[in-house]
C-alpha angles and dihedrals in degrees: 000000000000124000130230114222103225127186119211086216128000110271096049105111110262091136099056085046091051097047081049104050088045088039090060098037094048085042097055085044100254120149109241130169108216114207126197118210109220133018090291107145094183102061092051091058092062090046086049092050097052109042091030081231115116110253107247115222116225103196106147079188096067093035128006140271098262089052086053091054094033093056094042084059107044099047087046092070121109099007136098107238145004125204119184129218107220129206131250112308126358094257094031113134144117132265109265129192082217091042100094096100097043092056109134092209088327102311112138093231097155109161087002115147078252091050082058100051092050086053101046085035081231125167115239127230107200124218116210130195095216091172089113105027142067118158096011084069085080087056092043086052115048079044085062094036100050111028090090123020099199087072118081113210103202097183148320127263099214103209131190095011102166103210152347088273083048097047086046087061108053088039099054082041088056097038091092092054100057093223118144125231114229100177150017124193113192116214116270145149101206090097116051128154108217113224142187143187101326097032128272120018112250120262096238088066100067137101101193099042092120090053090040088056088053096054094047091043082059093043092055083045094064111015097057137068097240091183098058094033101055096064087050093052099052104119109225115231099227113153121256135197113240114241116264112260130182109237119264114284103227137017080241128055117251108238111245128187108215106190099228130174141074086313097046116038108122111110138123111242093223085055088064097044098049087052090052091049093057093058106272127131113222113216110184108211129176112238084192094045104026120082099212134359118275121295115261093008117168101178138032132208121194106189122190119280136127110291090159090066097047099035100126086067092048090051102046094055099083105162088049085061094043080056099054096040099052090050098051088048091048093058102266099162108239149199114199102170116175108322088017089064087052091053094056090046123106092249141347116229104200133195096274080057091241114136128216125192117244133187089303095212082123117076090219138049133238116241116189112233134190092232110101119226107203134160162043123333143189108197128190120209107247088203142344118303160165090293105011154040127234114282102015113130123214131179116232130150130249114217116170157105105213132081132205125239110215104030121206119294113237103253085050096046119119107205143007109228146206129191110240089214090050111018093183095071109087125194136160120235140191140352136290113187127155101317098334124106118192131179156143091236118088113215129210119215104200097098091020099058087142087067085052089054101039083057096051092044089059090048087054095046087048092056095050087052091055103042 
């Protein structure tokens, strides 16, 4: 079987528990899928660091139930264990129209870590903060254990107990529940993640990553019950059904820039796949190294980052910039999705409230904020556009801390949107001009492939103008 990490809160550890558990297998040379619950694009990074195996996302929001059990499947195949990242607290979900039979005693939990494990029919190991607590873990953990039976609680990961007399405590507390536990962290300061404004830094920032996975491969060493754990982690080899993909849209690939370095690093690695299935060839270029976009591109992808906290390269490569601009005025058919919009923006006003000029295709520019943008979102095409016709919805996520002035005007806005979590409330969003969409939301391809292969068909149509 494989084993979903679950909080009882956000802030708990599970990440830490997670990086650990993946740290020891991959160091003793054992094949093991990581999964991330939820759209984060951070957390994956760390998984994908450390198996060499792209993290797989599992969001039934952004796609659909079926796509979450279909792709677990699927990457499961041909290795030895899976362990899944939840998100926040067990239970913890949105409201969903859809959500009626996946009620745990009448939580909406949708797309919660616990919706997951009902799906995947997963165990859950449960990581407490028992930094504050000693004989009230036994009362957080029944809670956990009994409020839906569907879920199978498998053990407790007990983290940040503080001594023997500590550890005493919480195990005489859990005795009566015969719940095993299958970890104890002790607390320590030696491991920290550093984090920012949107939570951890990526992987690919520091500088001290190999020396940080050490530390975590001896922490899993010494802190879990390995002989308890193993028999949880086996991944089962039940068959799968590849997911249904149109055939390749041309004998040759079709040439896509993929902006991919400290600055571009959001994307969801089934996203890339799906794009490659479908016949493109995806070359990864810097817009803060390269000089100049890829030679013979027909296509470009701005994924999400943090081009706020690396603007004084983007700015100072200028040609890179030139490059861009000129392709997206000349018709190169274009993705900008988060901190891909703020790129292609005309400046970039950052905390510090310096600005730094951008690309400049996109009549606004982008000023970080400390308010935070967050959630779920159903968007309505204003108009036709490079991926969709008037009128089509999609769902996507919104995950940032900057605002556009000016926002788009009405006859440029992209989408008309909804809040999942308040569907009353109505605002336009991004910008739809000649082939280039633009916009806060991030979309997921799994369950829109004909969004995939409408953008492809555009890149394809825009190579055969040029030629």
């Amino acid at each position: 079987m494989s084993i979903i990490i679950a909080g009882e809160r956000s802030g708990v550890g599970k990440t830490t528990v997670t990086l650990s558990l993946l740290c020891f297998l991959s160091a003793h040379s054992h094949q093991v899928q990581s999964f991330k619950v939820g759209p984060d694009y951070i957390d994956p990074m760390y998984h994908t660091a450390i198996t060499g195996r792209p993290c797989r996302n599992l969001d039934p929001v952004l796609t659909s139930e079926t796509y979450v059990q279909s792709c677990f499947a699927r990457h499961c195949q041909g290795v030895e264990m899976a362990i899944v990242e939840g998100v926040m607290g067990l239970f913890d979900g949105i409201a969903s129209p859809v959500s009626q039979a996946n009620r745990g005693n009448g939580i909406n939990d949708y797309a919660s870590t616990a919706h997951i494990a009902r799906l995947l029919n997963l165990p859950v190991l449960l990581v407490i903060d028992c930094s504050r607590l000693s004989g009230s873990v036994a009362a957080i953990a029944a809670g956990y254990r009994d409020l839906d039976p569907r879920v199978n609680l498998a053990g407790v990961v007990l983290n940040r107990v503080g001594s023997d007399r500590h550890l005493q405590l919480l195990q005489e507390a859990l005795e009566t529940l015969c719940l095993p536990i299958l970890g104890v962290i002790r607390r320590q300061n030696q491991i920290t993640l550093a984090d920012r404004h949107l939570g951890l830094v990526p992987a690919g920032e520091l500088s001290h990553l190999s020396s940080l996975f050490e530390q975590l491969t001896q922490l899993a060493a010494t802190s879990f019950d390995w002989q308890q754990l193993f028999p949880l982690l086996k991944t089962s080899t039940s068959p799968h059904s590849d997911i249904s993909l149109h055939p390749p849209l041309s004998p040759a690939s079709i040439k896509i820039a993929v902006a991919q370095d400290k600055a571009f690093n959001f994307y969801y690695a089934d996203n890339l796949d799906i794009l490659v299935k479908l016949g493109a060839e995806l070359i990864f270029w810097s817009p803060m190294l390269d000089p100049h976009l890829p030679e013979c591109t027909q296509g470009l992808y701005f994924g999400g980052g943090f081009p706020e906290v690396f603007a004084q390269a983007l700015t100072e490569n200028t040609t890179a910039r030139a490059s861009v601009a000129r392709a997206i005025s000349q018709g190169m058919p274009t993705i900008a999705e988060c901190g891909g919009l703020m790129y292609l923006s005309e400046k970039i006003s950052d905390f510090e409230g310096k600005t730094w000029p951008m690309v400049g295709i996109l009549p606004t520019v982008a000023i970080m904020s400390e308010t935070l943008t967050l959630g779920y979102r159903q968007a309505a095409a204003h108009t036709d556009s490079l991926l969709l016709k008037a009128g089509e919805i999609v769902c996507g996520h919104e995950f940032h801390r900057s605002k556009l002035t000016p926002t788009p005007p009405f006859p440029d806005s992209l989408f008309e949107v909804k809040k999942i979590s308040s569907p009353d409330a109505v605002f336009w969003e991004g910008w739809n001009l000649k082939k280039l969409h633009a916009s806060y939301i991030h979309l997921h391809f799994g369950e829109t492939q004909p969004l995939a292969a409408k953008f492809l068909a555009h890149c394809l149509a825009f190579s055969f103008q040029v030629r």
